[in-house]
Phi, psi and omega in degrees: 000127172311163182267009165272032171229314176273358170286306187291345173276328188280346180246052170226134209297167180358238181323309207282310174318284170315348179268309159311252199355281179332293185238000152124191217267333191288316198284324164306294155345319179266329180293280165356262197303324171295337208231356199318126169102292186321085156002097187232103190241122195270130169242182170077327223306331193273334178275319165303303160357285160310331185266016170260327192282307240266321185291323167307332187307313176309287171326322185274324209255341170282354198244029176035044166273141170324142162307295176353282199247059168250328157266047154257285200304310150253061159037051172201154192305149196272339178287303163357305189294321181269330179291323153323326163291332175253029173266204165258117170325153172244169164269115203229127185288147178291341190274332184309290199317332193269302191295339171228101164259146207244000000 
C-alpha cells in the first residue's frame, strides 16, 4: 500500500475504516459514495453461511467421504445430513469457499 492510501485509510470514519481493512481501500470508497448518510444493516449472512456448508457438505460426500464423517466434522445429525443431501445442489463458484469459511 502507498503511503498515500495508508494516510487516506487513516482518515476514515468508523465503520468505512473497518471495511478498508477487509475488503481494500476502493471498495471501502465506492461502498462510501454509495451508501453516504445511510444506515447499512448486512441480514441474512447466517443463511448463505448455511447453503455454503450444506453444498461443502455435498461436495464432501461426492468426493466419496462417509456420512458418519461428515457428521462429526459439522456437528450435525446423520438424519441431518441426508436431508442436505437430498436436497438440489446450488451453484457456488470454487473461490467463494477460500472467502468464506465455514
Amino acid at each position: 500500500m502507498e503511503i498515500a492510501e495508508r494516510g487516506l485509510m487513516e482518515d476514515l470514519p468508523g465503520d468505512l475504516a473497518r471495511i478498508a481493512d477487509i475488503a481494500g481501500l476502493e471498495v471501502a470508497l465506492k461502498l462510501g459514495q454509495a451508501f453516504r448518510g445511510t444506515y447499512l444493516y448486512i441480514t441474512g449472512f447466517d443463511a448463505i453461511k448455511r447453503k455454503l456448508r450444506d453444498e461443502s457438505i455435498r461436495r464432501a460426500y461426492d468426493s466419496g467421504e462417509k456420512v458418519k464423517v461428515i457428521c462429526m466434522r459439522y456437528e450435525l445429525t446423520e438424519r441431518q445430513v441426508r436431508r442436505i443431501l437430498a436436497e438440489a445442489p446450488i451453484a457456488v463458484p470454487d473461490h467463494i469457499f477460500e472467502i468464506i469459511k465455514i
